[in-house]
C-alpha positions as CSV (number, residue, x, y, z in Angstrom):
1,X,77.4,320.2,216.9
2,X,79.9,317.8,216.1
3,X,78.1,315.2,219.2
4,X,74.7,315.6,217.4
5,X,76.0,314.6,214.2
6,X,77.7,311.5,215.9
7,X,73.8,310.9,217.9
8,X,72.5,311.6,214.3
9,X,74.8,309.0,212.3
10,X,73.4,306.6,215.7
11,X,70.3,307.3,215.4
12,X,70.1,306.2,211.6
13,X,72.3,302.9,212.1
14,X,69.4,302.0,214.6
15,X,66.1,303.1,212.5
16,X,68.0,301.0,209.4
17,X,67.8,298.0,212.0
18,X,64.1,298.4,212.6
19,X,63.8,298.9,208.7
20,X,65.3,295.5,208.1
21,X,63.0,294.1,210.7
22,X,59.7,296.0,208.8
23,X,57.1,292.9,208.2
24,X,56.0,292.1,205.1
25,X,53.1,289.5,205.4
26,X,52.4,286.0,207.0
27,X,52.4,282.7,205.3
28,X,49.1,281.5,205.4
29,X,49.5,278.0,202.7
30,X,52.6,276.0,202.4
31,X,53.0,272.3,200.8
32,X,56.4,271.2,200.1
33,X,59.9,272.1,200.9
34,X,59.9,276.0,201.3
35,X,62.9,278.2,202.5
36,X,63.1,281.8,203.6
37,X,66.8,283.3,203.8
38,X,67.7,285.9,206.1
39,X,70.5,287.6,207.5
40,X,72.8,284.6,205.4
41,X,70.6,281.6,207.0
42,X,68.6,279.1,205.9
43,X,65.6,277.9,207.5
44,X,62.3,276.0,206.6
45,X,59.2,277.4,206.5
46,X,56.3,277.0,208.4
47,X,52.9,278.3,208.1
48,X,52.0,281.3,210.3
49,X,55.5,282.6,209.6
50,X,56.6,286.0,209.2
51,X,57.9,287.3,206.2
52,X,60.4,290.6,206.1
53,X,61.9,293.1,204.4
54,X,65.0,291.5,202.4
55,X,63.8,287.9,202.8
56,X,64.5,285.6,200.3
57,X,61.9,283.1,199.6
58,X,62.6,279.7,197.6
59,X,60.4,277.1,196.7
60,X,61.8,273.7,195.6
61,X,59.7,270.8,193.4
62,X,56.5,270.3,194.1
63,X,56.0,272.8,196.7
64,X,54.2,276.0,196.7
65,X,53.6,279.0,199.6
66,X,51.1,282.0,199.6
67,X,52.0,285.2,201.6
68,X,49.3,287.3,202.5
69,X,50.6,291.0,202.9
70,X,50.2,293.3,205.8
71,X,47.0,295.3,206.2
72,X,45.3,293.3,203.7
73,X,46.9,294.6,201.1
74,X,46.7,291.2,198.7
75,X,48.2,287.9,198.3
76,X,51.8,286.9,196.5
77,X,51.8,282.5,195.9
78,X,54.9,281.1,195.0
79,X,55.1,278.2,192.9
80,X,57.6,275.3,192.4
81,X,60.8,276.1,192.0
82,X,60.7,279.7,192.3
83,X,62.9,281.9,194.1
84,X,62.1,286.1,194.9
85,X,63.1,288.6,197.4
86,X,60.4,291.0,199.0
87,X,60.9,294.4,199.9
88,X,58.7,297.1,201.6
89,X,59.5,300.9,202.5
90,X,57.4,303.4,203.0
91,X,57.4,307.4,200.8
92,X,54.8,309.9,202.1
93,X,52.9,307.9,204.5
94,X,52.0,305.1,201.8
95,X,53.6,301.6,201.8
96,X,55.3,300.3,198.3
97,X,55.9,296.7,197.9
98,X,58.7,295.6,195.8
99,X,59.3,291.8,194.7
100,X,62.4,291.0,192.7
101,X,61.4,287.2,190.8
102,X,64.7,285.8,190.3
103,X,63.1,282.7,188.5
104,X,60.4,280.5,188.6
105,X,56.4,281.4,188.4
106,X,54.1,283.8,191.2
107,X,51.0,284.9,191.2
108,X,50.0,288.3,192.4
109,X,46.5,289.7,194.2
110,X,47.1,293.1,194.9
111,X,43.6,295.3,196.3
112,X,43.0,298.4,194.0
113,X,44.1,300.8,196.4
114,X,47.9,298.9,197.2
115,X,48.6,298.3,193.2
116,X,50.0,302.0,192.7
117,X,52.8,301.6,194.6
118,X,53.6,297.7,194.1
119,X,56.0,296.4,191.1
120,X,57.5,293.3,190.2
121,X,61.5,293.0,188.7
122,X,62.6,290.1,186.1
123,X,65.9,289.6,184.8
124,X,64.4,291.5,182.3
125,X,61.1,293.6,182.5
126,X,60.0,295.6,185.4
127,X,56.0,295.7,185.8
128,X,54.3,298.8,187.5
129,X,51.1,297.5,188.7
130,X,47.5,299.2,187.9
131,X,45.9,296.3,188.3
132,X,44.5,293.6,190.7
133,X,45.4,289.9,189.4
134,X,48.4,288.7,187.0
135,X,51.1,286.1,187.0
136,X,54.6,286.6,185.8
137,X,57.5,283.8,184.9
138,X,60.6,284.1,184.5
139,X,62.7,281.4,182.9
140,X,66.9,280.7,184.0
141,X,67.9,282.5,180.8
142,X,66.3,285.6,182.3
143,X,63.4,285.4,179.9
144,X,59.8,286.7,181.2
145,X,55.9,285.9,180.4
146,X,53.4,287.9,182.1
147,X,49.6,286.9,182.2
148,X,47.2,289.5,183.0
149,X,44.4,288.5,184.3
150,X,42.5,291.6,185.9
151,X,43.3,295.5,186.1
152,X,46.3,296.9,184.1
153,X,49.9,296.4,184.3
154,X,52.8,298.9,182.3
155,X,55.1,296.4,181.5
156,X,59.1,298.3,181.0
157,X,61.9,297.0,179.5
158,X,65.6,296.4,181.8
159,X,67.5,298.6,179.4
160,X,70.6,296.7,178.2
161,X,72.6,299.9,179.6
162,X,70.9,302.2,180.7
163,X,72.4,305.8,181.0
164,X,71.9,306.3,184.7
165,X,73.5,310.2,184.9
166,X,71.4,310.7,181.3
167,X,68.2,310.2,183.0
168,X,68.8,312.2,185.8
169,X,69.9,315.4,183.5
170,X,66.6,315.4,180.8
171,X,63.3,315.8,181.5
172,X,60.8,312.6,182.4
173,X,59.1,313.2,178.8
174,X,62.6,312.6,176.9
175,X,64.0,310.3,179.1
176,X,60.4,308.1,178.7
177,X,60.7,307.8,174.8
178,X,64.1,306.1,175.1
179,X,62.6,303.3,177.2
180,X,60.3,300.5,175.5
181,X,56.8,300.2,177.4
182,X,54.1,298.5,176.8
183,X,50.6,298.5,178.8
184,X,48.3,295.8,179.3
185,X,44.8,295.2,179.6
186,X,43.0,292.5,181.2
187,X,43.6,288.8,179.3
188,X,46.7,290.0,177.6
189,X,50.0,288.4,177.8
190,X,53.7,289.4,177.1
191,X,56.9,287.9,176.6
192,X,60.3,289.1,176.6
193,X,62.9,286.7,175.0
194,X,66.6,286.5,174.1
195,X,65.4,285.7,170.7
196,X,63.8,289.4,169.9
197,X,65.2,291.1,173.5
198,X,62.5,293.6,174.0
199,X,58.9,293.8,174.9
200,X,56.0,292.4,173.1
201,X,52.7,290.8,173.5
202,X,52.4,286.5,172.7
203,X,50.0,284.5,171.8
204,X,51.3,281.8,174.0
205,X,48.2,281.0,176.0
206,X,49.8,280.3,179.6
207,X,53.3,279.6,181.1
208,X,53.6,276.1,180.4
209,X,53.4,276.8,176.9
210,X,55.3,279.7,176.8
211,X,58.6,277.5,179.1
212,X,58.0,274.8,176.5
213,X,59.0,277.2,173.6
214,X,61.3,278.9,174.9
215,X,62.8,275.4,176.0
216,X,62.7,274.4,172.2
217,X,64.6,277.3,171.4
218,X,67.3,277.0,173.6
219,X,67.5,273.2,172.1
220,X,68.1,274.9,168.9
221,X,70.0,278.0,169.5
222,X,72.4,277.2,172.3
223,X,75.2,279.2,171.2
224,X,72.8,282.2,170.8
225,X,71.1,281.6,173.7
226,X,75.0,281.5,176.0
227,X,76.1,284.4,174.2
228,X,73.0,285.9,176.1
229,X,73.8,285.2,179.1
230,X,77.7,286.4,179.0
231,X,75.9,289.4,177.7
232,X,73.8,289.6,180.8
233,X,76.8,289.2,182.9
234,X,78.8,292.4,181.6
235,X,75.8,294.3,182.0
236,X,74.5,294.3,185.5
237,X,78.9,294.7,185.9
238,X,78.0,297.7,184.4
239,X,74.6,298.7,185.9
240,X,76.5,298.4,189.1
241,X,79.2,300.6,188.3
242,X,76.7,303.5,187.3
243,X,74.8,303.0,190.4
244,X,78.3,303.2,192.7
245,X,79.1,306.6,190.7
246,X,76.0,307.8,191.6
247,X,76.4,306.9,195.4
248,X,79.6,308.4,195.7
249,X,78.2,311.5,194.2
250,X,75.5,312.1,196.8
251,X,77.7,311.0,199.4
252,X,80.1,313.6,198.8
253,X,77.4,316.2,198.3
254,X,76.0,315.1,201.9
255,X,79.3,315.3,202.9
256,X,80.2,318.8,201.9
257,X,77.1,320.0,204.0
258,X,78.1,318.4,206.9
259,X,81.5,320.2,206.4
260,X,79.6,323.8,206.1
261,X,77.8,323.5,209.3
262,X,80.8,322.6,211.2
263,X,82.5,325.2,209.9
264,X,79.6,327.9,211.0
265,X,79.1,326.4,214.2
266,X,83.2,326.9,215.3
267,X,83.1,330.5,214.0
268,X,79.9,331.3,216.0
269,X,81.4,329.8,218.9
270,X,84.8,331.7,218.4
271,X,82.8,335.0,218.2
272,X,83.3,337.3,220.5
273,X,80.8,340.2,220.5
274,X,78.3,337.3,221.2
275,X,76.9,336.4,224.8
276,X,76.8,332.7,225.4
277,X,73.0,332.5,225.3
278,X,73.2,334.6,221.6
279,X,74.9,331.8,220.7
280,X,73.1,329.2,221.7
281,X,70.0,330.3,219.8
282,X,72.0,330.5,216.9
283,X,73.0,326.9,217.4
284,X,69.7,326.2,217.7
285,X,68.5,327.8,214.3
286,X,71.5,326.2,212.6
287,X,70.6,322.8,213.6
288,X,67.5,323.4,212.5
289,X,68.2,324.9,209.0
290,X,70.8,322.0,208.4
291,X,68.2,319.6,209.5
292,X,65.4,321.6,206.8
293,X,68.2,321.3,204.4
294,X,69.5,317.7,204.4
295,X,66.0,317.1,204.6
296,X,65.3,318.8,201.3
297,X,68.6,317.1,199.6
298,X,67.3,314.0,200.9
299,X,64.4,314.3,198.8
300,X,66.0,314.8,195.7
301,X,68.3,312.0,196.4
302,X,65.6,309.9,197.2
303,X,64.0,310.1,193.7
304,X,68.0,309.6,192.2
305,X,68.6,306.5,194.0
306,X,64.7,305.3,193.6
307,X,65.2,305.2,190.0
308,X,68.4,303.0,190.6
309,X,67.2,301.2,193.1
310,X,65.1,299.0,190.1
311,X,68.8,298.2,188.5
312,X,69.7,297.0,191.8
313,X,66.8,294.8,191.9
314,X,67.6,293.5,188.5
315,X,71.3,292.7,189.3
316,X,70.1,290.6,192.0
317,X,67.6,288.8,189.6
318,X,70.1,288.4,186.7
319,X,72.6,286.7,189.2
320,X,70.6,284.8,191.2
321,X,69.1,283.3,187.9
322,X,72.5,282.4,186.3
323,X,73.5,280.7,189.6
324,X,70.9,278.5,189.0
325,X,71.2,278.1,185.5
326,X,75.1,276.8,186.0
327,X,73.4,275.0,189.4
328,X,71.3,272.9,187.1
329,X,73.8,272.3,184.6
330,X,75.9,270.9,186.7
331,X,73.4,269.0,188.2
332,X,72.7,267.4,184.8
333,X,69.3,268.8,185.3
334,X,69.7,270.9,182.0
335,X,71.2,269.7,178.8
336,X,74.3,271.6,177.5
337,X,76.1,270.5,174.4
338,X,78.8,273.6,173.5
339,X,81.1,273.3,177.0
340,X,83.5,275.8,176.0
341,X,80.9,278.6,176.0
342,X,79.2,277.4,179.1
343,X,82.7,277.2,181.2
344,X,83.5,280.9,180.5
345,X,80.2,281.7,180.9
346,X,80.7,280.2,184.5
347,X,84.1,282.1,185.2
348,X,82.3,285.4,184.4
349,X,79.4,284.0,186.6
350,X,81.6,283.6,189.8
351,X,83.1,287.0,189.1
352,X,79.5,288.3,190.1
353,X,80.4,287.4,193.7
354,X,82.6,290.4,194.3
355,X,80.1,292.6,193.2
356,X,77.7,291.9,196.2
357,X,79.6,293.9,198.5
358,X,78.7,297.0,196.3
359,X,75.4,296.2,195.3
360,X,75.2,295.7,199.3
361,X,76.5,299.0,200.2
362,X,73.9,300.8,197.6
363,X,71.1,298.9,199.3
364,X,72.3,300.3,202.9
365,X,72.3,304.3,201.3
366,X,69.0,303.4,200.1
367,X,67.0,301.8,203.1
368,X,69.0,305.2,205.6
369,X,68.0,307.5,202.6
370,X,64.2,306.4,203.0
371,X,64.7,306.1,207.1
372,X,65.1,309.8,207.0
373,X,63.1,311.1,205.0
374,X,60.2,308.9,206.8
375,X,60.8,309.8,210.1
């Protein structure tokens, strides 16, 4: 028993290797400077090149990409100075897309029968997609403008801090009213800024506009606008925490059952009123019931950690984007007169960096979690 566990544990270290290997799309249009990240290297971009799970893609001035996605299923374009990662995994035979815009401006085309299970994260809004065409922003103060322009999108607030173990104890109906959501129809648009911090819809008629304003009001509301960003700090700290406490709970539930099956399979073997092929059918019917049965917890767990798995995508927006805020700062690329704010904004910035290894380890439970129950 104990050897098929240890072929088991191989067995999912090897399918989490394929799954970070799972293609995304091609790039079929590149001008400019683009670079994809992977496995903690840079390279440039080229068209015809494959884009995977866990990629990050960054565009830098004046330069643009479009990534068609597998099977047809629609078309993502970057533009300038944008930076996202892409995810795919797949839930019941059907194959969910899930882009995490860190900043800067993409436009999605999704075919009606994909936009179900595709969503886009912002520092702050999360958009489940019932549509076929719209374009989100997202500024380096985690602020977000979405343009419909075809279909339907349900646009959800990032909850400041969101009760994690809360939602997992109530029902969907009571959970739902606590969060702030907001559907779309075609030719609408909606903002969320650190000026009203939640959802609503703008009369801003495209992103250039909407950058400008929000520009403006960062002019004249700097303080405000910092203390927003330290906020946004202690929060995905927080967010992180939550989903750690919830990965150490199903760990140790997984955990237990291993323990219980062990246990079963030396007292069989120790039993001595029991022929040797008696027990060996026994085994057998063990295995499979543990098999049935992790199988069923995994199912549960999946739903748990898919829930999470949106905070994780936001932590890695929210940091990414206050990188490059203090990145352009210190580049004198963006004006900043109150120094003393920004400078322990950028302490509490760098602190993020010991976080990854968490936010990491989550990601890992996650990808096995959907390796299982897949295969």
């Amino acid at each position: 028993m104990i050897k098929k566990i240890m072929v088991n544990v191989i067995f999912i270290l090897l399918v989490t290797m394929a799954f970070a290997n799972e293609k995304i799309g091609e790039i079929t249009l590149l001008e400019g400077q683009v670079t994809i990240q992977r496995d903690n290297s840079n390279k440039n971009a080229e068209i015809g090149d494959v884009v995977f799970d866990s990629d990050i893609i960054a565009t830098s001035k004046d330069s643009i990409a479009e990534i068609k996605l597998v099977s047809n299923k629609g078309v993502v374009t970057i533009n300038k100075n944008s930076k996202l990662s892409m995810s795919i995994f797949k839930e019941n035979e059907k194959t969910h897309f899930s882009i995490s815009l860190f900043f800067g401006t993409i436009k999605n085309k999704v075919t009606k029968e994909q936009s179900e299970y595709y969503n886009v994260t912002t520092p702050s809004v999360t958009l489940g997609v019932r549509g076929t065409e719209f374009e989100v922003t997202s500024n380096i103060t985690g602020e977000s403008y979405v343009n419909l322009i075809d279909g339907e999108i349900t646009a959800i607030d990032n909850p400041d801090d969101k009760d994690i173990e809360a939602d997992l104890e109530e029902d969907a109906d009571n959970a739902k009213k606590r969060i702030n959501e907001i559907t779309l129809k075609k030719g609408e648009k909606i903002e969320k800024n650190n000026e009203i911090d939640k959802i609503t819809k703008t009369d801003k008629e495209n992103k250039d506009e909407w950058l400008n304003d929000r520009q403006q009001y960062f002019k004249k509301n700097e303080k405000k606008s910092l203390f927003a960003l330290e906020k946004k700090t202690q929060i995905i700290g927080k967010q992180l925490k939550k989903i750690n406490k919830v990965s150490g709970r199903i760990d140790r539930i997984q955990g237990k059952i291993n323990k219980i099956f062990i246990r079963i399979d030396k007292t069989i073997s120790k039993n001595k009123y029991l022929s040797k092929e008696q027990k060996e059918t026994i085994k057998s019917n063990l295995n499979e019931e543990s098999k049935e049965t992790v199988k069923s917890l995994n199912k549960i767990t999946f739903r748990i950690l898919n829930s999470t798995r949106i905070l994780l995508d936001e932590y890695w927006a929210c940091k990414e984007m206050l990188n490059e805020f203090a990145r352009r700062v210190d580049n004198k690329e963006q004006e900043i007169k109150d120094h003393s704010t920004y400078n322990r904004l950028k302490t509490k910035i760098k602190r993020l960096e010991k976080l990854d290894k968490e936010a990491k380890k989550f990601e890992k439970i996650w990808k096995d979690l959907t390796q299982e129950i897949n295969g």
